[in-house]
PDB file of N, CA, C and O in Angstrom:
ATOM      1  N   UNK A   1      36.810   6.435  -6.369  1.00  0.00           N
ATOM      2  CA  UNK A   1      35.875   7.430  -5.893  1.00  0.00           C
ATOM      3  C   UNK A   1      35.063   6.832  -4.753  1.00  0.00           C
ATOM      4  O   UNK A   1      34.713   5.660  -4.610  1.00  0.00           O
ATOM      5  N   UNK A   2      34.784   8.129  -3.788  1.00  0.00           N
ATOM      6  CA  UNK A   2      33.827   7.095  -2.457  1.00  0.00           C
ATOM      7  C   UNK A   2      32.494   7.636  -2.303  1.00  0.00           C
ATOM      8  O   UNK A   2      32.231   8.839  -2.326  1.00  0.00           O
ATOM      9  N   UNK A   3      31.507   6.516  -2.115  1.00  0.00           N
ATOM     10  CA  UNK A   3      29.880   7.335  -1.938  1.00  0.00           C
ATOM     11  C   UNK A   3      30.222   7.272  -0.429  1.00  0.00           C
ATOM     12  O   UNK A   3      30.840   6.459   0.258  1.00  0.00           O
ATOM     13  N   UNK A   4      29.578   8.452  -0.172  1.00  0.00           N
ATOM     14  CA  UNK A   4      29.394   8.363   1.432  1.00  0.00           C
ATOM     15  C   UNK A   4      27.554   8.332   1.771  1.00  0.00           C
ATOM     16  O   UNK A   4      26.580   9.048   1.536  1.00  0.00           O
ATOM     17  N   UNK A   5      27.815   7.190   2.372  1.00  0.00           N
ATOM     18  CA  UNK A   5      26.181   6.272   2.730  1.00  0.00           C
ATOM     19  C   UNK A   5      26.096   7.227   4.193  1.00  0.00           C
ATOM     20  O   UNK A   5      27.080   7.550   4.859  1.00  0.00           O
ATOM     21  N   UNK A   6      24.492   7.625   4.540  1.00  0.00           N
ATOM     22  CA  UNK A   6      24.434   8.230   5.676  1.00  0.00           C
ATOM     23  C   UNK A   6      22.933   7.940   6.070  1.00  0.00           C
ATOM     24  O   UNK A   6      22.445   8.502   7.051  1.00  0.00           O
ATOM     25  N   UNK A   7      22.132   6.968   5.221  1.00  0.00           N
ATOM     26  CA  UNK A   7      21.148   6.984   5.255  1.00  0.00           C
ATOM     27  C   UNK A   7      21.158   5.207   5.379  1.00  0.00           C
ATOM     28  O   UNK A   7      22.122   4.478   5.145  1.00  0.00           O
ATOM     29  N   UNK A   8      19.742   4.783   5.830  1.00  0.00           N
ATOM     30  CA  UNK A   8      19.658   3.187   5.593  1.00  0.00           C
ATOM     31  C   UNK A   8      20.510   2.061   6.555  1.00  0.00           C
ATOM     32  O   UNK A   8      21.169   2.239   7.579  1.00  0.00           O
ATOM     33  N   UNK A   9      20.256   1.029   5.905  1.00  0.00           N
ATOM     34  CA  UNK A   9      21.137  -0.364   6.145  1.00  0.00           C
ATOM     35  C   UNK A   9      22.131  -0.452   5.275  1.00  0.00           C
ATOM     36  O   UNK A   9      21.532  -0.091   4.262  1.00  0.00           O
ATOM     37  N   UNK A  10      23.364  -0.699   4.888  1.00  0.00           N
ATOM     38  CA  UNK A  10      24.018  -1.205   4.046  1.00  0.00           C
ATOM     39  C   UNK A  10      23.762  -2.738   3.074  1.00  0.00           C
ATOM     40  O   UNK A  10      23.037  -3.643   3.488  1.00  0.00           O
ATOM     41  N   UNK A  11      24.218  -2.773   2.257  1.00  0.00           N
ATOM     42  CA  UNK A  11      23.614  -4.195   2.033  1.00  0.00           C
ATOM     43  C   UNK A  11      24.497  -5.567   2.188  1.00  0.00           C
ATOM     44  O   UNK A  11      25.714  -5.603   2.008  1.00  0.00           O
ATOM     45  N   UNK A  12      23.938  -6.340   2.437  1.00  0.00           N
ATOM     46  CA  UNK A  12      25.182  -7.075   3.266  1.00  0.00           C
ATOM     47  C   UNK A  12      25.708  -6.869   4.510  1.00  0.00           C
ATOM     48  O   UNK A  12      26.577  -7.445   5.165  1.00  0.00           O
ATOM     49  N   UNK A  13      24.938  -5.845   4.714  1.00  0.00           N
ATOM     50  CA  UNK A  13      25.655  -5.501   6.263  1.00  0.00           C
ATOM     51  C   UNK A  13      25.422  -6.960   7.467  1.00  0.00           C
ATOM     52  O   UNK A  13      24.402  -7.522   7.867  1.00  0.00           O
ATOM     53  N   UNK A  14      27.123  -7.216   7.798  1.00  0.00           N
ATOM     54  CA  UNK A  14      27.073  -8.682   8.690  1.00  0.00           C
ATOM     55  C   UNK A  14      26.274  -8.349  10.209  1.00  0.00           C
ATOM     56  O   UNK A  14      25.774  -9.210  10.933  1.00  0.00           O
ATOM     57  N   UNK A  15      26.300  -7.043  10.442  1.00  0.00           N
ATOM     58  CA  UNK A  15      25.728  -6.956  11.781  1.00  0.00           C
ATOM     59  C   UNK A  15      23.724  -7.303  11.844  1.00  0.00           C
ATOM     60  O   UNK A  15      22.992  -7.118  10.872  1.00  0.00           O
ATOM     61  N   UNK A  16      23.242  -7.813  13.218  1.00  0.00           N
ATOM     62  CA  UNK A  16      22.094  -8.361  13.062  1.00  0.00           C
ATOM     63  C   UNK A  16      20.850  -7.214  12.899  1.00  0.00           C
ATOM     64  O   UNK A  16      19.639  -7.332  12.709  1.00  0.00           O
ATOM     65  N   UNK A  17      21.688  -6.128  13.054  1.00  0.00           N
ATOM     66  CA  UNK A  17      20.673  -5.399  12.771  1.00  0.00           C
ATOM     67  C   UNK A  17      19.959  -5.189  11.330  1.00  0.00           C
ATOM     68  O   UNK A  17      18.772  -4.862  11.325  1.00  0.00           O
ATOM     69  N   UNK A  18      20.270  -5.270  10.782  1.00  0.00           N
ATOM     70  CA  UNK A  18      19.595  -4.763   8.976  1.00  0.00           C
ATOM     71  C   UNK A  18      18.367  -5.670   9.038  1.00  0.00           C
ATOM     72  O   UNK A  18      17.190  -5.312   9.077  1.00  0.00           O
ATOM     73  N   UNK A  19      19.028  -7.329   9.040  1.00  0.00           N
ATOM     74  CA  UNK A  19      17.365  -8.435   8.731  1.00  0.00           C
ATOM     75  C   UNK A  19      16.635  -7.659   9.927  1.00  0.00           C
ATOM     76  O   UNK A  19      15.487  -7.261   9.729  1.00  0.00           O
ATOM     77  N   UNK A  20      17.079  -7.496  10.810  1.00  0.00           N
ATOM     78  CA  UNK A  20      16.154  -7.098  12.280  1.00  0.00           C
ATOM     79  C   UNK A  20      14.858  -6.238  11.755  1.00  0.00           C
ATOM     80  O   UNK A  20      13.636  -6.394  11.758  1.00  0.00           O
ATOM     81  N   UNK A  21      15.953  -5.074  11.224  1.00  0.00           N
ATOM     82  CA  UNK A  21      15.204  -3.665  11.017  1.00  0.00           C
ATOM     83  C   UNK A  21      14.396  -4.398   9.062  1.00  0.00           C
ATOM     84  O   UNK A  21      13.708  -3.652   8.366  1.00  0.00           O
ATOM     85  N   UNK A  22      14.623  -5.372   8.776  1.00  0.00           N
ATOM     86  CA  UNK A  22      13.866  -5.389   7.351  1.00  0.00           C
ATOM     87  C   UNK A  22      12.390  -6.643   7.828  1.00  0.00           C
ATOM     88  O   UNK A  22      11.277  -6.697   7.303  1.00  0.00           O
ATOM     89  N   UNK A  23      12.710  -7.138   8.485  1.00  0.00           N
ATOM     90  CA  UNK A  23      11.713  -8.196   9.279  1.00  0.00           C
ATOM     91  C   UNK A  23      10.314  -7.330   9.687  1.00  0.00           C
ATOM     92  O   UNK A  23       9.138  -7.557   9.402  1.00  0.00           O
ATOM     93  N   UNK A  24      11.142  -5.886  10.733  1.00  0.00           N
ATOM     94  CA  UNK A  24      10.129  -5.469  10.946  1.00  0.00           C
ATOM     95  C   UNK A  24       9.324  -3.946  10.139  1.00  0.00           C
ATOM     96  O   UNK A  24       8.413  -3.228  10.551  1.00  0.00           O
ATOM     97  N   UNK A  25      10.132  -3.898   8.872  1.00  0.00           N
ATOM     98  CA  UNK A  25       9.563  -3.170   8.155  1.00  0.00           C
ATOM     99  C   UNK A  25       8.589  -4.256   7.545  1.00  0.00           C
ATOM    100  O   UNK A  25       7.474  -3.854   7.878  1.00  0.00           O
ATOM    101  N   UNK A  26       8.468  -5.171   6.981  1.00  0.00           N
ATOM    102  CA  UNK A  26       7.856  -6.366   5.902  1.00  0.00           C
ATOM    103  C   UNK A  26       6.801  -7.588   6.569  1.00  0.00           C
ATOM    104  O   UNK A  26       6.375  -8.646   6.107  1.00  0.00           O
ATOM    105  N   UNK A  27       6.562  -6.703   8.224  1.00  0.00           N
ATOM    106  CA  UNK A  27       5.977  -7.761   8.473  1.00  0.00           C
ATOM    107  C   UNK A  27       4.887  -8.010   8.553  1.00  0.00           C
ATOM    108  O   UNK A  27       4.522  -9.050   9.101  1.00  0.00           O
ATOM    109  N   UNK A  28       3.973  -7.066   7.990  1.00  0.00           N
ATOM    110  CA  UNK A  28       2.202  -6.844   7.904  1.00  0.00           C
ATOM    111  C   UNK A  28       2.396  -6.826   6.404  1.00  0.00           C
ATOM    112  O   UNK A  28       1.501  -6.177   5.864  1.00  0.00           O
ATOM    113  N   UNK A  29       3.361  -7.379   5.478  1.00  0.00           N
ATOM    114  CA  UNK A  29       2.451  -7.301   4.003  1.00  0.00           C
ATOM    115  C   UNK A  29       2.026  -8.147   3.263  1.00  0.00           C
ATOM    116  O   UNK A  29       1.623  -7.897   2.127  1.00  0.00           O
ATOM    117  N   UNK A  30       2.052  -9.587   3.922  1.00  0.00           N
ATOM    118  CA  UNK A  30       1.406 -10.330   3.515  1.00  0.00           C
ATOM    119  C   UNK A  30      -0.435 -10.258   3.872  1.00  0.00           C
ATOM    120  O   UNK A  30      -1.345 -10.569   3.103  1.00  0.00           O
ATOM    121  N   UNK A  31      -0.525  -9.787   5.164  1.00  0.00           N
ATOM    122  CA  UNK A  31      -1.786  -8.887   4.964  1.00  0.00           C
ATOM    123  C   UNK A  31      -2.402  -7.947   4.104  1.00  0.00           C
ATOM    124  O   UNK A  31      -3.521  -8.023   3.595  1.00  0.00           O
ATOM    125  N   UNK A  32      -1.617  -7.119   4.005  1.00  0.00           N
ATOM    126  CA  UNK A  32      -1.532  -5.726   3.491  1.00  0.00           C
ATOM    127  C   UNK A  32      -2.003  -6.123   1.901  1.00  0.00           C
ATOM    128  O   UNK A  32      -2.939  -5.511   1.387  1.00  0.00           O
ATOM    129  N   UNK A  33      -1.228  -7.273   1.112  1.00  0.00           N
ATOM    130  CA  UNK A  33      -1.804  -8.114   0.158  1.00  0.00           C
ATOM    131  C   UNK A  33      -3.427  -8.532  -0.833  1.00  0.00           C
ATOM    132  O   UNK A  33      -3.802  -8.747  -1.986  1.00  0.00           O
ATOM    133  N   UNK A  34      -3.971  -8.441   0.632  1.00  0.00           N
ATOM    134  CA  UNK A  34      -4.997  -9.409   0.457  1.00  0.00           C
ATOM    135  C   UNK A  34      -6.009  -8.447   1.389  1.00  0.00           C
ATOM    136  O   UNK A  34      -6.081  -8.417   2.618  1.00  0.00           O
ATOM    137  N   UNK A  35      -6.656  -7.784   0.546  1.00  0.00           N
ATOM    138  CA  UNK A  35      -7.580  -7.048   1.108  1.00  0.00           C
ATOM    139  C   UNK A  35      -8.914  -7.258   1.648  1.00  0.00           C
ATOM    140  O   UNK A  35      -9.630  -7.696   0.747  1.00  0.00           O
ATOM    141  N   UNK A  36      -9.682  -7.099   2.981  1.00  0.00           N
ATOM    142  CA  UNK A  36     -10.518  -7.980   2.994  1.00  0.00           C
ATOM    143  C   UNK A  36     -11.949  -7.106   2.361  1.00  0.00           C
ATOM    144  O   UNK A  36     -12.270  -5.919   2.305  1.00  0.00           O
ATOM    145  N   UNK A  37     -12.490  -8.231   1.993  1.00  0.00           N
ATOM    146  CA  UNK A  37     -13.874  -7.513   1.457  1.00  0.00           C
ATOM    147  C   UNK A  37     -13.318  -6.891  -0.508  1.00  0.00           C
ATOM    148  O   UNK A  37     -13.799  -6.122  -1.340  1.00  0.00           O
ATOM    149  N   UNK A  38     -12.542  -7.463  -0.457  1.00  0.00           N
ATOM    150  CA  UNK A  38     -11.735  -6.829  -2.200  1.00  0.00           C
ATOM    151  C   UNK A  38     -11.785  -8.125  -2.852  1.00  0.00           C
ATOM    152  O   UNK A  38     -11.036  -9.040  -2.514  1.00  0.00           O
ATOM    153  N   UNK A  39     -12.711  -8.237  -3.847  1.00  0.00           N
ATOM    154  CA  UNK A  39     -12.215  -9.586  -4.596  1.00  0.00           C
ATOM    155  C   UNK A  39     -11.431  -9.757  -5.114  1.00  0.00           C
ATOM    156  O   UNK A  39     -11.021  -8.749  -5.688  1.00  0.00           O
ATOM    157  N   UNK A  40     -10.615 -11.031  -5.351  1.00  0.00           N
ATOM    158  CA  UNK A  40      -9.875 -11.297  -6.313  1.00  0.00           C
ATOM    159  C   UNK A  40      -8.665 -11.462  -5.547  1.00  0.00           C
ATOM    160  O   UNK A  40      -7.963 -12.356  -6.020  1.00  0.00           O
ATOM    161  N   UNK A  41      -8.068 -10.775  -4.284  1.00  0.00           N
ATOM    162  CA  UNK A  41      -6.971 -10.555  -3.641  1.00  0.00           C
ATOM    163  C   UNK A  41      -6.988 -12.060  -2.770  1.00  0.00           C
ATOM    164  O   UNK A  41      -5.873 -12.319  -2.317  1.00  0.00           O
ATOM    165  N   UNK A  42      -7.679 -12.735  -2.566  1.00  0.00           N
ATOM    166  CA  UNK A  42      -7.893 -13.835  -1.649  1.00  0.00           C
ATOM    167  C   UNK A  42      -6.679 -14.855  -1.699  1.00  0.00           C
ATOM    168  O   UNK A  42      -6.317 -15.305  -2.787  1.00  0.00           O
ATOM    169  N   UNK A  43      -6.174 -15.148  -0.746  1.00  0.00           N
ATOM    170  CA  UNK A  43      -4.754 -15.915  -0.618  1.00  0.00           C
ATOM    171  C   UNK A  43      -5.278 -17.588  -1.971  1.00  0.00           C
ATOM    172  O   UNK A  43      -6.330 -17.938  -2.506  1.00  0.00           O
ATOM    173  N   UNK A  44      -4.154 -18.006  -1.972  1.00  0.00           N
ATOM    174  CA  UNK A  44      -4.232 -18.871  -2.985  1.00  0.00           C
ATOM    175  C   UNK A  44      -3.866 -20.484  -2.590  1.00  0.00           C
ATOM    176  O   UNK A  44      -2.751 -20.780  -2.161  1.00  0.00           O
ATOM    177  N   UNK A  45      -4.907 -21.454  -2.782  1.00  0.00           N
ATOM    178  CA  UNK A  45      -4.729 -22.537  -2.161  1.00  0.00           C
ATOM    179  C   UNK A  45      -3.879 -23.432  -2.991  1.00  0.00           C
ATOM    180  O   UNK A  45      -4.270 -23.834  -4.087  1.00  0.00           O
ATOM    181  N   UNK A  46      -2.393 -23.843  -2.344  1.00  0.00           N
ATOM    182  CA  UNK A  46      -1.360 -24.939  -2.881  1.00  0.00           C
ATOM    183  C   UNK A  46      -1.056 -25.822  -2.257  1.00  0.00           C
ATOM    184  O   UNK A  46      -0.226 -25.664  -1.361  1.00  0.00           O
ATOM    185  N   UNK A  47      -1.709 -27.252  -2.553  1.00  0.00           N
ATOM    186  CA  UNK A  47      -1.418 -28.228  -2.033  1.00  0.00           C
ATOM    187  C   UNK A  47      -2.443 -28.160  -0.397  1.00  0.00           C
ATOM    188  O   UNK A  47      -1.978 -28.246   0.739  1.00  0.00           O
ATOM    189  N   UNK A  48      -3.675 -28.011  -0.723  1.00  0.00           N
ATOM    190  CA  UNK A  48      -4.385 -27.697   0.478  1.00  0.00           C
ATOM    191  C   UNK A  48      -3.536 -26.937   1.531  1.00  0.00           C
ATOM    192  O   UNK A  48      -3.756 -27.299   2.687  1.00  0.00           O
ATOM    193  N   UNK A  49      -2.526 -25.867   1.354  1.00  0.00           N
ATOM    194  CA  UNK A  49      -2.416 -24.620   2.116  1.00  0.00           C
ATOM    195  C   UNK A  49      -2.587 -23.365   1.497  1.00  0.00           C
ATOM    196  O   UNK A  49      -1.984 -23.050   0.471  1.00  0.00           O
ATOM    197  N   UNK A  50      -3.341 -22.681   2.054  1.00  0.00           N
ATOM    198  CA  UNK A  50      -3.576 -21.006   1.497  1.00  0.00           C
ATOM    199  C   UNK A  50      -2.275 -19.917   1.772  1.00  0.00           C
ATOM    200  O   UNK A  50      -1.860 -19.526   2.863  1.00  0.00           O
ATOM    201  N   UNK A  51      -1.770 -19.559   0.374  1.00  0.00           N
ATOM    202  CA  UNK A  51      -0.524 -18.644   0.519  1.00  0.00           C
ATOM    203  C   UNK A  51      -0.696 -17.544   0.199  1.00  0.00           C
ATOM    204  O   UNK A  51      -1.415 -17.437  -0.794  1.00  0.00           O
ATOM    205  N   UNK A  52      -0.258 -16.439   0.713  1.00  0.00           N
ATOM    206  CA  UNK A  52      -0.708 -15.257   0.462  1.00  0.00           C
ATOM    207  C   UNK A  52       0.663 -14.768  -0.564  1.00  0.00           C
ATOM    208  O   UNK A  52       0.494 -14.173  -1.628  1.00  0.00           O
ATOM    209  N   UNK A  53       1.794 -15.082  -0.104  1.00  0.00           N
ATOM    210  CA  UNK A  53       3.230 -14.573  -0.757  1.00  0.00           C
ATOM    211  C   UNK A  53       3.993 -15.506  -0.017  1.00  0.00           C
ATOM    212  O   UNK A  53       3.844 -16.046   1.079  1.00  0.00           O
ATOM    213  N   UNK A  54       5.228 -15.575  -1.300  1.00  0.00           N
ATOM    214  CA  UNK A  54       6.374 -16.162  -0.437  1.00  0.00           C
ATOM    215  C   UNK A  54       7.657 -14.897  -0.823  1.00  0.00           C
ATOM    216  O   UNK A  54       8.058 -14.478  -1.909  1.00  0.00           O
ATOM    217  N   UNK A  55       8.069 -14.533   0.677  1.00  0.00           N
ATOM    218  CA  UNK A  55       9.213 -13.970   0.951  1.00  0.00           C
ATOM    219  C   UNK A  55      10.234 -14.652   1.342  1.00  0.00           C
ATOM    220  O   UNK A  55      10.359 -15.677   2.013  1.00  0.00           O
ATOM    221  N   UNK A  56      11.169 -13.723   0.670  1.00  0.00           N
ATOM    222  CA  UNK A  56      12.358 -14.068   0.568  1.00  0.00           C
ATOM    223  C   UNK A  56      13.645 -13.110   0.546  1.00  0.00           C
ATOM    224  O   UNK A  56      13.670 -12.580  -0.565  1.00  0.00           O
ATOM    225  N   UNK A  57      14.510 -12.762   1.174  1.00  0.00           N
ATOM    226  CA  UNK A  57      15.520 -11.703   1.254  1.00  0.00           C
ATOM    227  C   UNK A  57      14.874 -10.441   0.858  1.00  0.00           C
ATOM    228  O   UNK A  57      14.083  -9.915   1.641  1.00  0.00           O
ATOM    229  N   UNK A  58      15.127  -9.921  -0.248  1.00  0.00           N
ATOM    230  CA  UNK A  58      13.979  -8.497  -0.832  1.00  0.00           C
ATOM    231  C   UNK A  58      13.336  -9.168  -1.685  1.00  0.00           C
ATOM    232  O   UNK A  58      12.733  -8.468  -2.499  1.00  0.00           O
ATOM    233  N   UNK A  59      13.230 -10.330  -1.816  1.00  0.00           N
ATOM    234  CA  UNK A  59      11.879 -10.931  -3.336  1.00  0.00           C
ATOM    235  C   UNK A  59      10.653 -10.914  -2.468  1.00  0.00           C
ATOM    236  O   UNK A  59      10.509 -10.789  -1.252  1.00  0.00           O
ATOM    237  N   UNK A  60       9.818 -11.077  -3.462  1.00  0.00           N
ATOM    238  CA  UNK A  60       7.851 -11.358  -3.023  1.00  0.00           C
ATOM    239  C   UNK A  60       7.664 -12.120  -4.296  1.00  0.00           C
ATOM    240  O   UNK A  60       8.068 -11.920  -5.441  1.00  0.00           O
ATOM    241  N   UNK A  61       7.068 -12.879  -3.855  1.00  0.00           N
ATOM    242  CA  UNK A  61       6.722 -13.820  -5.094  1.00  0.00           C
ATOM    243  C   UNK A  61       4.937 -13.746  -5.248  1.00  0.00           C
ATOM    244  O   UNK A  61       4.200 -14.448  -4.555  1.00  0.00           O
ATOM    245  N   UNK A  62       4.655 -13.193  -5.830  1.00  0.00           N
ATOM    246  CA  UNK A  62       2.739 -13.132  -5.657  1.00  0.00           C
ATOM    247  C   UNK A  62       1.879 -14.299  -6.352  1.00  0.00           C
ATOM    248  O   UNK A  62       2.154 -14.631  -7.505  1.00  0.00           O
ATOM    249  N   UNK A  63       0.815 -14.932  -5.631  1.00  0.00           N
ATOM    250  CA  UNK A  63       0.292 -15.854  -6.427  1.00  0.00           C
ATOM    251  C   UNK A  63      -1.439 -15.163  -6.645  1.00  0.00           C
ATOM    252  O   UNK A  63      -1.987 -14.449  -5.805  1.00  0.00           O
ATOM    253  N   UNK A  64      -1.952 -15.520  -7.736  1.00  0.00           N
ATOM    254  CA  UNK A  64      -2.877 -15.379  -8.163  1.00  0.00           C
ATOM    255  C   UNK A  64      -3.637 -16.702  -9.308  1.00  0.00           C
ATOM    256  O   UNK A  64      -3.128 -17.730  -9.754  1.00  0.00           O
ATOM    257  N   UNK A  65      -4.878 -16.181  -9.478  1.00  0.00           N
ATOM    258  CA  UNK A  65      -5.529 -17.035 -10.394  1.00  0.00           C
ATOM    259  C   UNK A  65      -5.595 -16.643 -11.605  1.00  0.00           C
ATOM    260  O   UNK A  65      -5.623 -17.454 -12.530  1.00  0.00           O
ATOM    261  N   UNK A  66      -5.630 -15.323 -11.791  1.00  0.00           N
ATOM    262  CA  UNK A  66      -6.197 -15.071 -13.347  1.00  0.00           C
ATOM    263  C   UNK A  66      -5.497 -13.351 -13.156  1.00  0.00           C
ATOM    264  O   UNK A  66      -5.287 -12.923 -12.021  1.00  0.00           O
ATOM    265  N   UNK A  67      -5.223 -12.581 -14.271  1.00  0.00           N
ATOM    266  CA  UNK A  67      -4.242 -11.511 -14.789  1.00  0.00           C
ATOM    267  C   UNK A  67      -4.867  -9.995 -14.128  1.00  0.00           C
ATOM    268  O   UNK A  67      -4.086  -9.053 -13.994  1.00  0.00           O
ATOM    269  N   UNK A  68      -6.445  -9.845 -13.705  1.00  0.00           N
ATOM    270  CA  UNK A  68      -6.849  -9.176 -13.327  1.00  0.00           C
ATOM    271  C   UNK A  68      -6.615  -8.836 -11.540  1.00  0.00           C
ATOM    272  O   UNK A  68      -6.547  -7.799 -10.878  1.00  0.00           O
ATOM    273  N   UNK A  69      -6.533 -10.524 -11.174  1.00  0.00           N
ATOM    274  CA  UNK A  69      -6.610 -10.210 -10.155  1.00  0.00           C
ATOM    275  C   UNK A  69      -5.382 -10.142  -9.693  1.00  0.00           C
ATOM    276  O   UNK A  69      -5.484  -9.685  -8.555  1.00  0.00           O
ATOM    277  N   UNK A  70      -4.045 -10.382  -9.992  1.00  0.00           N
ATOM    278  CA  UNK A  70      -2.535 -10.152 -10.216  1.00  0.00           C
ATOM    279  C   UNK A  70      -2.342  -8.666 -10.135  1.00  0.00           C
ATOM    280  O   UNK A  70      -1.676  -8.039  -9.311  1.00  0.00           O
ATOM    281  N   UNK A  71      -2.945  -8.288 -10.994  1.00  0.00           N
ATOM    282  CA  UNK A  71      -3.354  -6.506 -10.676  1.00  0.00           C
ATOM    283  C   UNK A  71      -3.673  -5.998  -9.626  1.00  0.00           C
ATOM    284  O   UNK A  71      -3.090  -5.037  -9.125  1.00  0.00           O
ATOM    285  N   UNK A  72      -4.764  -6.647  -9.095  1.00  0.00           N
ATOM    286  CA  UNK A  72      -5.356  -6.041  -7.707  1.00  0.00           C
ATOM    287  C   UNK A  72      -4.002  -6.397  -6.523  1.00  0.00           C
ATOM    288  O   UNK A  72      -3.823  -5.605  -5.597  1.00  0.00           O
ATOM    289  N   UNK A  73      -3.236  -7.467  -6.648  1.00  0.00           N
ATOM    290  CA  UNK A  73      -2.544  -7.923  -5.562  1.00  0.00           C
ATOM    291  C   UNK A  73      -1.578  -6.684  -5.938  1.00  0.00           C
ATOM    292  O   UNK A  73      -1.497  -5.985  -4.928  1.00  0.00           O
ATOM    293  N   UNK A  74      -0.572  -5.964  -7.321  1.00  0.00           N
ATOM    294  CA  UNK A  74       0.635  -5.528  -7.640  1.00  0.00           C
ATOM    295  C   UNK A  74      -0.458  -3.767  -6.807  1.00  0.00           C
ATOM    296  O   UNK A  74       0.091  -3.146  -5.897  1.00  0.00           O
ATOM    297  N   UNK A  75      -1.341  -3.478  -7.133  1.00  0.00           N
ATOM    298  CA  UNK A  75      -1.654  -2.146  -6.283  1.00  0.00           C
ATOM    299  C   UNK A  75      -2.003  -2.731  -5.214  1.00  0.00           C
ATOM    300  O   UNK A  75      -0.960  -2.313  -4.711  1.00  0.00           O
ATOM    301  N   UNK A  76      -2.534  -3.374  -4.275  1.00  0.00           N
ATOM    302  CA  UNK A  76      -2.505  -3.416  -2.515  1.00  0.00           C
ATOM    303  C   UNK A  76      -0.539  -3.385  -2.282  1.00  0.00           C
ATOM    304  O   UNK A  76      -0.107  -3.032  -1.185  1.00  0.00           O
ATOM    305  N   UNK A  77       0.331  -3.736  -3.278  1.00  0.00           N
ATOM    306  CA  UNK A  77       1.213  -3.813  -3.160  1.00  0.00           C
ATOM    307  C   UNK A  77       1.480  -2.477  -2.945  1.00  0.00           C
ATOM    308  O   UNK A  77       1.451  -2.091  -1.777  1.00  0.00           O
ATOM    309  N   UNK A  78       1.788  -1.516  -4.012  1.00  0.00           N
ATOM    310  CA  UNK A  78       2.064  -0.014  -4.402  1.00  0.00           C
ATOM    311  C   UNK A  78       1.014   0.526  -3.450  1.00  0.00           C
ATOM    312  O   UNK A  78       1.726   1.399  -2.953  1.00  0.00           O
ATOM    313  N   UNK A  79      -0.300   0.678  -2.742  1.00  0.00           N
ATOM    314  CA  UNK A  79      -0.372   1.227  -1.566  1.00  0.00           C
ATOM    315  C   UNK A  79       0.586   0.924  -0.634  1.00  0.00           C
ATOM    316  O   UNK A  79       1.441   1.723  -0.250  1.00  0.00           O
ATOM    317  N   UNK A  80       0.447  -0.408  -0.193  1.00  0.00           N
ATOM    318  CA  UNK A  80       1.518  -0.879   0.727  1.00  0.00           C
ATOM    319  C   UNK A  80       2.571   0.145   0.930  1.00  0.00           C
ATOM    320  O   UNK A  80       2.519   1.003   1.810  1.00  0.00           O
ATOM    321  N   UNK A  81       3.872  -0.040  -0.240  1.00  0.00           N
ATOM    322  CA  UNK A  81       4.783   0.864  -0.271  1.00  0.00           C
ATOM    323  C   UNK A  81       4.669   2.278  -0.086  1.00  0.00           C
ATOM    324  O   UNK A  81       5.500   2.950   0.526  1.00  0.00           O
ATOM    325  N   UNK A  82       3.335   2.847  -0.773  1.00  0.00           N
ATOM    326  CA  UNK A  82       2.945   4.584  -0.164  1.00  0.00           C
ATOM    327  C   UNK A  82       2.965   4.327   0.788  1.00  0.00           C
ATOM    328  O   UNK A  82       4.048   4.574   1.318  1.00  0.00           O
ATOM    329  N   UNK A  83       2.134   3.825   1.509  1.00  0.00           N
ATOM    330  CA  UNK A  83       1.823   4.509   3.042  1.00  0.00           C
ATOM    331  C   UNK A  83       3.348   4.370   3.916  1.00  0.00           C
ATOM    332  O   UNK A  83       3.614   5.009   4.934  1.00  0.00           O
ATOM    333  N   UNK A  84       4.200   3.429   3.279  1.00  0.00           N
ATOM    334  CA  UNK A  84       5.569   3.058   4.298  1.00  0.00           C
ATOM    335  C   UNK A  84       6.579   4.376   4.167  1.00  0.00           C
ATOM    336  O   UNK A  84       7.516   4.715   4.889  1.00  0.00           O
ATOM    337  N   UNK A  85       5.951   5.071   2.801  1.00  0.00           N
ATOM    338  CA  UNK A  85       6.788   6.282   2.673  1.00  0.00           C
ATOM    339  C   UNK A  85       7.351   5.978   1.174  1.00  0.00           C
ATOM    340  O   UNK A  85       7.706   7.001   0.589  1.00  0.00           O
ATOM    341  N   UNK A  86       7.484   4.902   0.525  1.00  0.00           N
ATOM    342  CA  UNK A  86       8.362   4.713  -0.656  1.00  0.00           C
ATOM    343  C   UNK A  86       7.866   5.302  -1.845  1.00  0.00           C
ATOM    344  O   UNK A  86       8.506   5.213  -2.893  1.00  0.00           O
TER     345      UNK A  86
END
């Protein structure tokens, strides 16, 4: 049986466009993260560098201090995604 794709990137797709077009969908959310004037969202210091997220292909890896404020980072997240349309 065949899906017919008419929408999107494919995955895996070898041509340079897909990372192109996913680079520049993903590239304000490590901002987008860390809200300013919002406690608790404040990037996280490892090894005397402050990380906000580590990306990776479609992963986000979020760092936090304590379970509340893990919360605040997973909704700046889920705005994030509203406003992109998702």
């Amino acid at each position: 049986m065949r899906f017919v794709e008419n929408r999107g990137v494919k995955q895996g797709d070898p041509g340079p466009l897909g990372p192109r077009l996913f680079n520049i969908f993903i590239k304000d959310l490590p901002e987008a993260l860390h809200v300013q004037g919002l406690r608790g969202t404040d990037p996280v210091s490892i090894a005397n560098t402050l990380v906000r997220c580590l990306l990776y292909a479609d992963d986000v890896l979020l760092f936090s201090t304590t379970v509340v404020d893990l919360q605040r980072h997973l909704d700046a997240l889920g705005d994030y995604i509203a406003r992109l349309g998702g």
